[in-house]
DRENGU-697038 format. One record per residue: residue in one letter; x, y, z of N, C-alpha, C, CB in turn. Coordinates in steps of 0.001 Angstrom, whole numbers, plus 500000, padded with zeros to 6 digits. Glycine has a CB too. Layout:
<nodes>
AXYZXYZXYZXYZ;...
</nodes>
This chain:
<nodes>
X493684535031493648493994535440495013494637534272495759492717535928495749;X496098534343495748496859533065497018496070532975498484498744533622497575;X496489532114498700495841531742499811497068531492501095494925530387499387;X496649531816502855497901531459503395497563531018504202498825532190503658;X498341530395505039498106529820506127498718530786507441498695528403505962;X497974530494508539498408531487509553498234530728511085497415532951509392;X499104531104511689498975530576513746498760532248514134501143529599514897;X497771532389515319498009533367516025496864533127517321497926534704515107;X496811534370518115496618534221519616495389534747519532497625534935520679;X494618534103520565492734534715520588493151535057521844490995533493520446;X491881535721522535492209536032523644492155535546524456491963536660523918;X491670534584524672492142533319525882493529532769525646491099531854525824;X494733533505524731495815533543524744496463531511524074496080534236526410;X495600531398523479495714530192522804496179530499521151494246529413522967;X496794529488520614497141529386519050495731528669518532498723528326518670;X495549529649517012494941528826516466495336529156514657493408528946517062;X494881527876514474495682528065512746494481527863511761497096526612512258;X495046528418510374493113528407509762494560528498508494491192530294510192;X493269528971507356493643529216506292492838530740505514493457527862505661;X493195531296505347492472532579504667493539533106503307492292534018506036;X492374533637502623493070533941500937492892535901501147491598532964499039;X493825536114500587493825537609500399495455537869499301493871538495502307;X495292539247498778496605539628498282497541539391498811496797540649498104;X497908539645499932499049540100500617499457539383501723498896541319500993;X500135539094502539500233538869504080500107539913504755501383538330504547;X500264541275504463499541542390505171498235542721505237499930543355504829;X497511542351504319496007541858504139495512540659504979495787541438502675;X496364539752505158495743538562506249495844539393507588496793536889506376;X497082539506508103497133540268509167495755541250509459498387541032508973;X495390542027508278494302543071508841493115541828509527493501544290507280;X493221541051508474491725539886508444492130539565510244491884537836506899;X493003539337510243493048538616511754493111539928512799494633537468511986;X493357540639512821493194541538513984491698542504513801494661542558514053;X490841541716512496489676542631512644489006540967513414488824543585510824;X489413540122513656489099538949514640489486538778515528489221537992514423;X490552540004516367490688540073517591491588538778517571489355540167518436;X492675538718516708493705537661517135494889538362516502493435536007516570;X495936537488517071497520538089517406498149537618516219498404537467518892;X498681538103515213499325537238514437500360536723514673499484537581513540;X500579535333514601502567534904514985503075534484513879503051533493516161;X502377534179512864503232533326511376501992533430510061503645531055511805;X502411533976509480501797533745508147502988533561506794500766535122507895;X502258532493505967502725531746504868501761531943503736502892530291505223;X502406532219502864501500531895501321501429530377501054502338532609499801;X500665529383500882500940528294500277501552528032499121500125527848500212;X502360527412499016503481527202497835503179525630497616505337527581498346;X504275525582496240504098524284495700505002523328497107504874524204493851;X504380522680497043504841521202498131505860520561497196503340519811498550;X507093520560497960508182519750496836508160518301497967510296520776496516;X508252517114497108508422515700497940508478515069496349506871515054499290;X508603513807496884508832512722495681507724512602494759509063511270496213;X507709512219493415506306512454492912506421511047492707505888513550491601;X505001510739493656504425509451493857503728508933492996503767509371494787;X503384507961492233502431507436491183501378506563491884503207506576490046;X501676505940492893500849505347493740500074505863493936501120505020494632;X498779505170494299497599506524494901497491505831496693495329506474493712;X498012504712497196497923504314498574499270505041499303497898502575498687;X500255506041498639501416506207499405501272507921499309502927505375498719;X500133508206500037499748510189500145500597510183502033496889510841500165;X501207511567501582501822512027502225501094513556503082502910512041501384;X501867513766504027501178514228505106499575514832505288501985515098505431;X499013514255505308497612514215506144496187513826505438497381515674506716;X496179513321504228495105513173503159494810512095503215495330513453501873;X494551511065503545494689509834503298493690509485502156494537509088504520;X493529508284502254493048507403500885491369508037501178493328505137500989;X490671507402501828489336507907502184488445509154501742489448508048503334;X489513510165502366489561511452502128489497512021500981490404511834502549;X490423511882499826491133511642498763489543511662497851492257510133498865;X488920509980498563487868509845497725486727510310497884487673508862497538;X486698510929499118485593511477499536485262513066498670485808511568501160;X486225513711498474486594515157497923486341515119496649488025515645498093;X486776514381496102486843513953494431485615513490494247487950512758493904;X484704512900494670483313512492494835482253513331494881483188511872495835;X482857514262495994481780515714495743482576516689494757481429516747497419;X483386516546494270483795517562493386483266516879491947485517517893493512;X483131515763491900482236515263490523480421515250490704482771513435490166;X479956515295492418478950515702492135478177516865491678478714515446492721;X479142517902492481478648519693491980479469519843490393479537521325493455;X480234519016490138479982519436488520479336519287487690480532519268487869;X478826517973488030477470517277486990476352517596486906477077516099487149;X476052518473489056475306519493488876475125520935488135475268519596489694;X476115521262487322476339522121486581477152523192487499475104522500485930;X477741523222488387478347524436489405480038524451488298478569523724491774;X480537525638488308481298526022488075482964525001488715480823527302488423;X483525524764487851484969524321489015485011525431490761486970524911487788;X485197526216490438485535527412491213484147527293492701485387529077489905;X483476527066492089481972527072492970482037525558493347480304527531491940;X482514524836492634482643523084493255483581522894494379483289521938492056;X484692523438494311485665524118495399485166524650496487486394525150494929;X484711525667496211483989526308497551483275525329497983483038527578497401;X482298524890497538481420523908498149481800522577498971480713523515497154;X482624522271498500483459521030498972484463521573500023484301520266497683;X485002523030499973485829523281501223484862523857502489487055524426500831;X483647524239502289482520524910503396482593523398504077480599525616502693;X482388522277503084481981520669503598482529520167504748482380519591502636;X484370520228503944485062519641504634485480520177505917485882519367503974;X485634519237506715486316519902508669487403519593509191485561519417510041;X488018519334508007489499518822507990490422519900507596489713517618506989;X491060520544508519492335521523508220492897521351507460493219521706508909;X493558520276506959494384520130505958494122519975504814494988519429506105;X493014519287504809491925519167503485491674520685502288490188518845504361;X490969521403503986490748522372503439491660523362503298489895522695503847;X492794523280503617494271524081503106494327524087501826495675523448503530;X494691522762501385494824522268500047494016522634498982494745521076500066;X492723522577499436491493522563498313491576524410498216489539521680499051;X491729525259499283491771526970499329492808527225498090492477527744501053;X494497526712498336495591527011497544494823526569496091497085526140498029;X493991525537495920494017524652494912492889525995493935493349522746495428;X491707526526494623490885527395494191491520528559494206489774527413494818;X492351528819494570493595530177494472494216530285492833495257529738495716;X494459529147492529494788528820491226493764528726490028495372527678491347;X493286528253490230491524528416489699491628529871489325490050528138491104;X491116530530490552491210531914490321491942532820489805491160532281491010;X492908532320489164494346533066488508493960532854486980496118532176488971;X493025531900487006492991531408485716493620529927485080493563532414485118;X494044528971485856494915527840485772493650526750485381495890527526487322;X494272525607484773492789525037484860493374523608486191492001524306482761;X492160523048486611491872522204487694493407521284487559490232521276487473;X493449520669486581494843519967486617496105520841486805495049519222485310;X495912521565486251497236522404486736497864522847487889497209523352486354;X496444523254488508496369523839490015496913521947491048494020524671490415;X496070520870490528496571520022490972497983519557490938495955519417490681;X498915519874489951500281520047489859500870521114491115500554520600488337;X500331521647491390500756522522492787501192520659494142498553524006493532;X500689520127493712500297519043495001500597517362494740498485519171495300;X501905517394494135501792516034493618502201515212494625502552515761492401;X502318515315495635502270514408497032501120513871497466502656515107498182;X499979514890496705498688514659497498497682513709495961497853516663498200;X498034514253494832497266514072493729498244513315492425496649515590493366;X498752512310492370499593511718492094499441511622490466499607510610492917;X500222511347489081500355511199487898498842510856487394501442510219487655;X498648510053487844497736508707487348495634510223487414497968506479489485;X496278510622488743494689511356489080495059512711488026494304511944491254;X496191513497487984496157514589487108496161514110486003497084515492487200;X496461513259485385496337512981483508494530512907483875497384510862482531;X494305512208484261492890511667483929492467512899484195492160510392484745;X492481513908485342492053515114485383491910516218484222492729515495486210;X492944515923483602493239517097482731492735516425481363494955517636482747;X492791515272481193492137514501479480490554515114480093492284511918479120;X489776514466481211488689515198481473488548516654480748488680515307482877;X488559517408481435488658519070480814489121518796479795489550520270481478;X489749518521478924490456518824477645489004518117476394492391517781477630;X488141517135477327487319516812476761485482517114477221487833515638476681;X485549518243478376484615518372478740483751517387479746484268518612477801;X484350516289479960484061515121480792484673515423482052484570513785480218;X484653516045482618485729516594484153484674515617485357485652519134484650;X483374515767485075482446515450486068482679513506485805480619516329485679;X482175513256485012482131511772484189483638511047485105482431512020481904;X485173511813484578486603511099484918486792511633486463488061511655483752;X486054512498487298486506512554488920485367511868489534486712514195489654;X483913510615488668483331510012489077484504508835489253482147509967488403;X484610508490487837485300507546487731486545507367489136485801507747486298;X487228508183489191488644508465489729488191507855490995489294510143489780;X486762509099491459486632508464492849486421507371493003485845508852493549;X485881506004491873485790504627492117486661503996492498485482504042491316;X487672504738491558489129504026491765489997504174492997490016504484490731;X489684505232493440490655505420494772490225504664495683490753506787495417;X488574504440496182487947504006496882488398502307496761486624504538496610;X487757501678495495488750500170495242489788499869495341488885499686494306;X490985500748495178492317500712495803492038500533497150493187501935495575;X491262501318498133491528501306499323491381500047499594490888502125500050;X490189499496499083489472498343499429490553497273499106488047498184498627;X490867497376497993491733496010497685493411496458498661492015495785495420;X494033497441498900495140497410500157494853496875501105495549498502500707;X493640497135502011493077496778503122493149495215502950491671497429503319;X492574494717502162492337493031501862493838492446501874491505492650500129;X494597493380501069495794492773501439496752492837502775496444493119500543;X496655494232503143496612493950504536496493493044505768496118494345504658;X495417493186505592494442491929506242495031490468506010492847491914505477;X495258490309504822495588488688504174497049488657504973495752488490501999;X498144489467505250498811489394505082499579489306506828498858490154504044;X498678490714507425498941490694509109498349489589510093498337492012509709;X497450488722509807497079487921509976497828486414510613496612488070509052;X498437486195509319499265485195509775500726485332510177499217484360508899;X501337486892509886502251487729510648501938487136512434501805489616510279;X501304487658512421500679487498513949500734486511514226499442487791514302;X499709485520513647499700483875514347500900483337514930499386482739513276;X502012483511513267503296482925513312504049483342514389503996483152512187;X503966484346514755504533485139516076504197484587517273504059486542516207;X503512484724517947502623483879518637502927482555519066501632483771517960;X502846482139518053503463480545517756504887480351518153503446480134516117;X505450481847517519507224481190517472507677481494519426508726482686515902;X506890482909519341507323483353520885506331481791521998506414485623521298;X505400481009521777505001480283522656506341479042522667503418479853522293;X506650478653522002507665477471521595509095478081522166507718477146519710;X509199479757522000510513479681522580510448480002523848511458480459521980;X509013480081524560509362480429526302509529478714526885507612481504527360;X508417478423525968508515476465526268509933476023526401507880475351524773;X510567476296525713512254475974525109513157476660526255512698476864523303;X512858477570525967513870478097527660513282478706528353515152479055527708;X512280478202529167512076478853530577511394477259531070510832480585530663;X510272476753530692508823475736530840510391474636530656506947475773529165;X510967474168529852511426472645529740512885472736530892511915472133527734;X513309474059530706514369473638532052514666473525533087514977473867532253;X513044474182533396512484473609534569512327472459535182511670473814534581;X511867471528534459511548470391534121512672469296534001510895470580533046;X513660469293533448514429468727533053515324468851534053514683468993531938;X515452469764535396516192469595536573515778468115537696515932471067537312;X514955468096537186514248466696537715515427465366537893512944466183536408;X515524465460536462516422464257535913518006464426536431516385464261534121;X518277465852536670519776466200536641520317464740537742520137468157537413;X519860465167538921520458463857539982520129462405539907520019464074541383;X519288462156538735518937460597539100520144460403538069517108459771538729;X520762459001538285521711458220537415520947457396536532522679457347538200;X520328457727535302519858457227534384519958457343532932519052457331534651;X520139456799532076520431457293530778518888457419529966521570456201530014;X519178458595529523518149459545529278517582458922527819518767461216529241;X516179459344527168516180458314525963516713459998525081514180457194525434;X516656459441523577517612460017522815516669461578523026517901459199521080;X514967461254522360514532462348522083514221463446523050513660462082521482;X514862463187524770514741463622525443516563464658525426514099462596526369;X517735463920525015518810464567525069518421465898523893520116463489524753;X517799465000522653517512466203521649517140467659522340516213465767520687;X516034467410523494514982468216523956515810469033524402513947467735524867;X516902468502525258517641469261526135518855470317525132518387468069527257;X519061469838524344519923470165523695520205471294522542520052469267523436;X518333471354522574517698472473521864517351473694522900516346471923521127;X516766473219523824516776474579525181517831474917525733516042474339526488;X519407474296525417520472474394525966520913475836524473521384472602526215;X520512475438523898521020475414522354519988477118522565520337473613520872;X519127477417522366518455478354522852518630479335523841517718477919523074;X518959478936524623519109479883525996520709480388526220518609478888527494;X521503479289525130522918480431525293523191481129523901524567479530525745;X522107481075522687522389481813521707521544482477521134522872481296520988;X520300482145521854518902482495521490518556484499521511517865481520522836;X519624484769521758519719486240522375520514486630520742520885486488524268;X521461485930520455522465486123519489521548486193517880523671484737519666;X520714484959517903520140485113516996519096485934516641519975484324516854;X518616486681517914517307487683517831518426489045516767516514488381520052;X519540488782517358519823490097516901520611490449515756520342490674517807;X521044488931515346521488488787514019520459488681512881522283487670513995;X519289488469513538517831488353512780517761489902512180516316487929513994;X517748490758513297517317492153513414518146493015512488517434492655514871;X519784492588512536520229493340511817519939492837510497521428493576512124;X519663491799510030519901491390508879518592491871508086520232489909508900;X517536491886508699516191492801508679516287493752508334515548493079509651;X517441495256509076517959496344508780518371496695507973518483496600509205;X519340495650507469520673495625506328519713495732505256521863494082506191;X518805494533504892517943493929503587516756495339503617517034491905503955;X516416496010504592515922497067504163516656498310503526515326497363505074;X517547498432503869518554499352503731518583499336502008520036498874504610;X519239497708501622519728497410500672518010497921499613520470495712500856;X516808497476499845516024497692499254515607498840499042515435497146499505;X516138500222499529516356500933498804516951501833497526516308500941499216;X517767500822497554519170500910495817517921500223495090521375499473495722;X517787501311493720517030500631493144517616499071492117516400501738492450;X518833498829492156519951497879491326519165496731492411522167498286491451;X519224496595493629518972496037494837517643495371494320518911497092496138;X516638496403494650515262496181494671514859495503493585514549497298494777;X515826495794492351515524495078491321515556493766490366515724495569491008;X516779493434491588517203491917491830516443491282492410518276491650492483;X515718491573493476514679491359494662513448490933493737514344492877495731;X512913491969492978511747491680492635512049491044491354510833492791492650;X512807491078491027513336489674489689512891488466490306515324489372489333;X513760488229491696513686486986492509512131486359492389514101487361494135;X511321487287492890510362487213493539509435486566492667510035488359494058;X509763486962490992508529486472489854508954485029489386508421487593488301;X510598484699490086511039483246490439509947482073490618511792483324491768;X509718482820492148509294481974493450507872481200492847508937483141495026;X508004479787493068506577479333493128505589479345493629506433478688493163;X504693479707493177503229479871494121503672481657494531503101478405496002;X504661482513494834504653483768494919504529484314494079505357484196495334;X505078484211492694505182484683491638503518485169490744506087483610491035;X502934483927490907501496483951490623500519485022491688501016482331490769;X500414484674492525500494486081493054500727487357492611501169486098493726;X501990488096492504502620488820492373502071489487491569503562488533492255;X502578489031490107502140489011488742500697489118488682502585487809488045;X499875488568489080498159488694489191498284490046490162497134487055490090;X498464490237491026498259491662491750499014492707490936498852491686493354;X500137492715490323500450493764489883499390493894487894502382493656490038;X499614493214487760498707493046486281497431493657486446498372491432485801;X496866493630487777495133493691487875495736495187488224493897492530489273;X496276495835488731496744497726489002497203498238487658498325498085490248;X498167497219486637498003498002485285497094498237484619498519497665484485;X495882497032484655495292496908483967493946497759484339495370495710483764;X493729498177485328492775498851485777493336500328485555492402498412487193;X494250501047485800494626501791485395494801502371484450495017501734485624;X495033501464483298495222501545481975493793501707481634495992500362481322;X493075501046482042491342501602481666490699502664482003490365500863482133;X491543503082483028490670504692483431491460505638482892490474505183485173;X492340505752482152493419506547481509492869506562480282494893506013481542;X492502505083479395492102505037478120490798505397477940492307503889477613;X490223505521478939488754505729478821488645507200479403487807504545479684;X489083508024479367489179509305479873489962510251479138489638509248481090;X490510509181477924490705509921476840492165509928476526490158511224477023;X493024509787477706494759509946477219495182508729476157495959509740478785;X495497508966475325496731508486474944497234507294475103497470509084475358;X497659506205474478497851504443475036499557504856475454497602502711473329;X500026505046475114501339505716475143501424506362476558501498506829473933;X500903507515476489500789507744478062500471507413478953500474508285478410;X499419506615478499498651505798479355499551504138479937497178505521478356;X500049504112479053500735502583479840501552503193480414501474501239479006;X503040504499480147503576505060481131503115505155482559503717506038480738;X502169505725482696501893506227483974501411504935484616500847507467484006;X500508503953483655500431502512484263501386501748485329500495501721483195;X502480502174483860503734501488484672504138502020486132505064501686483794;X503937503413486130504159504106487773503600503339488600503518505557488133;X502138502978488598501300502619489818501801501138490411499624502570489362;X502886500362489021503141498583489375504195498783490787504222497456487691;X503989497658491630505311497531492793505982496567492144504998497026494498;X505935495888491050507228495497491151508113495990489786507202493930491373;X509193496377490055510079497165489100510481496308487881511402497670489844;X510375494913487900510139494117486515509344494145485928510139493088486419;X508208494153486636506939494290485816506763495540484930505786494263486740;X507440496621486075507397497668485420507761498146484636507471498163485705;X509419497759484294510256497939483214509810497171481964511588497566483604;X508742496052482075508162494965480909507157496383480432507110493059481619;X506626496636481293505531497788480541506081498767480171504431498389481306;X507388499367480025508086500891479602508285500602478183509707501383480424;X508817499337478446509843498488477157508729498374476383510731496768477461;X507545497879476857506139497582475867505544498737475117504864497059476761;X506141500052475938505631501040475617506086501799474116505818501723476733;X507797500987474520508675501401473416508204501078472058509964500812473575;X507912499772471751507593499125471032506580499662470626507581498119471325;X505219499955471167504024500267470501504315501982469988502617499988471646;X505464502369470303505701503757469683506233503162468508506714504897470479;X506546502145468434507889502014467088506297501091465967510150500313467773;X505001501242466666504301500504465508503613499260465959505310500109464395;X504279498858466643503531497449467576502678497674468140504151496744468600;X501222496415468034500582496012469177500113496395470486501034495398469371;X499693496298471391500007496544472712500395495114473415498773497288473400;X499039494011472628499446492892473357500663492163473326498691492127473167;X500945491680471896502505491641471550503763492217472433502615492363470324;X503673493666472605504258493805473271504691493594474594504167494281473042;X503161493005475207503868492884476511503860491759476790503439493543477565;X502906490998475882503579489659475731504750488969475832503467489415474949;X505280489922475142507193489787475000507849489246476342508076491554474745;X507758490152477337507734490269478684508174489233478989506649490545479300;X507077488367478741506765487009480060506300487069481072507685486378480641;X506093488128481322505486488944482793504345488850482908505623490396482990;X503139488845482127501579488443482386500889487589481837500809489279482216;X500068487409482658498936486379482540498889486121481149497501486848483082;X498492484123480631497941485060479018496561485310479069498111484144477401;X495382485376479822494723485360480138494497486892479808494750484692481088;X495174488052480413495552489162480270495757489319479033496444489451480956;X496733489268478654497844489560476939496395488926475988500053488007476643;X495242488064475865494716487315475053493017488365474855494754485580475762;X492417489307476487491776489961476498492423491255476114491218489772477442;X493308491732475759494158493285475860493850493170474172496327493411476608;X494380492018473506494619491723472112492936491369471354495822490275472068;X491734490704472289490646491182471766490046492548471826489919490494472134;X490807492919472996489998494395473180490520495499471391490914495423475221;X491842495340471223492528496079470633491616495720469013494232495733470924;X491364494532468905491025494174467267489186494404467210491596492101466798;X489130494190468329487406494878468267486909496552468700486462493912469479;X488468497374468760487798498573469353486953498425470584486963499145468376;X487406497629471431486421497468473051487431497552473929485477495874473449;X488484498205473713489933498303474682490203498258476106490504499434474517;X489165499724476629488700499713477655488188499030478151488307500248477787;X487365498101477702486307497123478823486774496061478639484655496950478637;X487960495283477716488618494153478378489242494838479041489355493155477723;X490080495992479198491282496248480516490638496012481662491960497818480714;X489083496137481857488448496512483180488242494713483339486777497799483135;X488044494378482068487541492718482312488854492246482959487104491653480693;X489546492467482893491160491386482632491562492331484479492880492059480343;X491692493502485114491918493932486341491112493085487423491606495353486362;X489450492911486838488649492241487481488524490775487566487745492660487166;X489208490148486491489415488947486384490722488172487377489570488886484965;X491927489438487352493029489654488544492815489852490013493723490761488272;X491498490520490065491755491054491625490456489591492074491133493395492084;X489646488916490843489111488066491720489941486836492433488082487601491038;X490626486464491596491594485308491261492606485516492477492376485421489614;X493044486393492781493658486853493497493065486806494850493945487872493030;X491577487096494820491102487209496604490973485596497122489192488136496883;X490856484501495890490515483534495666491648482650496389490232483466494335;X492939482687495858493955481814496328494226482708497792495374481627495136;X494407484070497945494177484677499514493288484182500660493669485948499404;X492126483471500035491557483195500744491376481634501366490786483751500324;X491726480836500420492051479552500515493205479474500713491756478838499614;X494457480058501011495568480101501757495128480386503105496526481035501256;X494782481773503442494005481799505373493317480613505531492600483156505837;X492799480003504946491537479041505211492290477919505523490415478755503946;X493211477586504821494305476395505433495573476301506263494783475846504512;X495684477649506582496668478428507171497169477608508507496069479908507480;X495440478509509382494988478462510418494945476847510537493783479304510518;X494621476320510431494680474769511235496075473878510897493237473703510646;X496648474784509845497874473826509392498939474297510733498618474266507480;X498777475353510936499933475932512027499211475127513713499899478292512035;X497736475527513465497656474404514965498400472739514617495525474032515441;X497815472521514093498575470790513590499941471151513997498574470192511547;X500811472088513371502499471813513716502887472250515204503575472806512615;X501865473389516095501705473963517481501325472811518129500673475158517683;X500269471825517783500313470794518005501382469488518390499821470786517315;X501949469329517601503443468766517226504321469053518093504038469238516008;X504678470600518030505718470746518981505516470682520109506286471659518932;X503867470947520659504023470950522447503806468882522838502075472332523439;X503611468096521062503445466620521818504730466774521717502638465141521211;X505698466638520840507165466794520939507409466921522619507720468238520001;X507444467898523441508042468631524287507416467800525567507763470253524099;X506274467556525534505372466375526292505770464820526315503973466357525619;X506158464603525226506905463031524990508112463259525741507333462508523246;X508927464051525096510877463887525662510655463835527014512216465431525332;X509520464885527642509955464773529266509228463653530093509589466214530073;X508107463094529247507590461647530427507835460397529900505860461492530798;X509148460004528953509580458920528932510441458911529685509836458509527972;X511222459666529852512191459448531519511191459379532590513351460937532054;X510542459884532798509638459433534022509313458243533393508287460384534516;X508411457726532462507819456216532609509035455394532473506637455746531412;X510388455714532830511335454633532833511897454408534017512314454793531965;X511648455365534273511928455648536170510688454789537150511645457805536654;X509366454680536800508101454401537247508757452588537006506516455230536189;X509485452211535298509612450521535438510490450373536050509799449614534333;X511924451351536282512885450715536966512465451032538802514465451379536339;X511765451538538997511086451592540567510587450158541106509640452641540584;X509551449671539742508784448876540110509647447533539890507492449063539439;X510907447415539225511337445751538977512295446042540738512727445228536883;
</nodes>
């Protein structure tokens, strides 16, 4: 039985929108006027066409991450309780008080009810339920573990959240400071020093050097300082623009596994998302093959990613896994050295989980001892510039104070 969505009028002459399942849209209609409401629009829910996302932090209109894990959480608890898929659905949509939630989860038990199994029906929604959650969904069922891999899943969505947020956090942080910083130095620069520096205009004195500098930078500021905000801005525009060509982006993130001290980074954050991934895929039953594919979906950077397709190639042609991505140059060996014990001891899965966890610590580690030195390194140079700006303007005064006094 489809399910639709509907707007119509109560009698206090207001819209209200719901979701109800029946045959027909002439069948909803009855449902709503035996509720004393007006019908204005009814829809069958259909498949949602949008980009199919591999990410699980980039859900599109109204699900967010939380949510996501919250649903999948009770849908692995009423299975383990023994409830039916179909009855785990219901239960979890009575739960939820989220319209949209429960849109999704109605269409999703609509399918159910046709006879589809749970992954399939999740293929209705790949905006909302991305590569990485339907394989594992469907190796589940295919192995009777459905309850066991949407425990799992929900760990994973939930630790994603956790580890975005951290980066977040690591990241808006000193966004901000630096801002702050740059906008205090440039009101100092042209508004606070040329104030100041009218002082001097009428006395006949020769100015000391680091005071012409001073001037010369707020002069230097205040007739181009407008020019450069906006050559900043476009160039901001442009480089986003451009980072959408994937030829672009892919030069970019070439660059990026360059950079010193970024690169390490990089490479450790994206390694600890394959590698965790790759463990809830292998341990849920898919396929190493498929499983590093879809791996490769979840990486941001498109080198990394193309090291894992190419790796993928290889272990079809007979190779390794570690070898292969060894090849790369792209990860840790730290990584490549646990992937290659996991593989020769049959413990596959639990180095992938060792080697993600070994990434995301390492990772919170230099994040955190970067903020930690951040913050006082930028007062020290905020420092600097306001003695800077304090010196240039009272050595002309203390030269004015000796030539007063001889």
């Amino acid at each position: 039985m489809p399910a639709f969505e509907y707007s119509a009028l109560n009698a206090q002459g207001k819209t209200e929108k719901g979701v109800l399942e029946g045959d027909s849209t002439r069948q909803i209609s009855q449902q709503l006027k035996a509720k004393s409401l007006v019908p204005l629009e009814i829809s069958v829910i259909n498949r949602r066409k949008s980009n199919r996302s591999n990410n699980l932090p980039v859900l599109k209109r109204g699900i967010s991450i939380p949510q996501l894990a919250i649903l999948t959480r009770q849908l692995a608890t009423m299975i383990r309780s023994g409830s039916p898929v179909e009855s785990a659905l219901t239960a979890v949509i009575q739960q939820t008080n989220k319209p949209r939630v429960k849109t999704i989860l109605m269409a999703i038990r609509s399918r159910v009810r046709e006879g589809y199994s749970l992954a399939s029906a999740l293929d209705e929604f790949p905006h909302i339920f991305p590569d990485l959650y339907r394989a594992t969904v469907a190796s589940g069922e295919q192995a009777g573990k459905l309850d066991f891999v949407l425990g799992r899943m929900a760990d994973h969505v939930e630790h994603s959240q956790a580890l975005r947020s951290k980066i977040m956090l690591a990241m808006v942080y000193p966004v901000v400071l630096t801002f702050v910083a740059l906008l205090v130095t440039v009101v100092l620069l042209t508004y606070v020093v040329p104030k100041v520096i009218q002082v001097f205009e009428d006395i006949d004195q020769t100015l000391p050097g680091i005071t012409l500098f001073l001037i010369a930078l707020s002069d230097f500021l205040r007739n181009f300082g407008l020019y450069i905000a906006i050559f900043m801005t476009l160039a901001a525009f442009i480089f986003n623009i451009l980072l959408r060509t994937e030829s672009f982006r892919y030069s970019w993130h070439s660059f990026i596994l360059t950079v010193p001290g970024v690169s390490h980074l990089v490479k450790g954050m994206n390694t600890a998302i394959f590698a965790r991934t790759f463990s809830i895929l292998a341990g849920s039953g898919v396929n190493a093959l498929e499983a590093m594919k879809i791996s490769a979906g979840v990486m941001g950077n498109l080198k990394m990613k193309k090291a894992v397709l190419d790796a993928s190639e290889r272990v079809r042609e007979g190779a390794a896994i570690s070898p292969a991505l060894e090849k790369s140059k792209c990860f840790p060996p730290m990584t490549i050295y646990l992937i290659a014990s996991g593989e020769s001891s049959g413990n596959l899965v639990d180095m992938l989980e060792h080697a993600a966890n070994s990434q995301e610590k390492e990772f919170e580690t230099i994040t955190s001892t970067i903020m930690g030195l951040f913050e006082p390194l930028l007062i020290v140079v905020m420092g600097a510039v306001v003695l800077f700006i304090v010196v240039a303007i009272l050595l002309p005064i203390f030269q004015l104070n000796q030539l007063v006094g001889a």
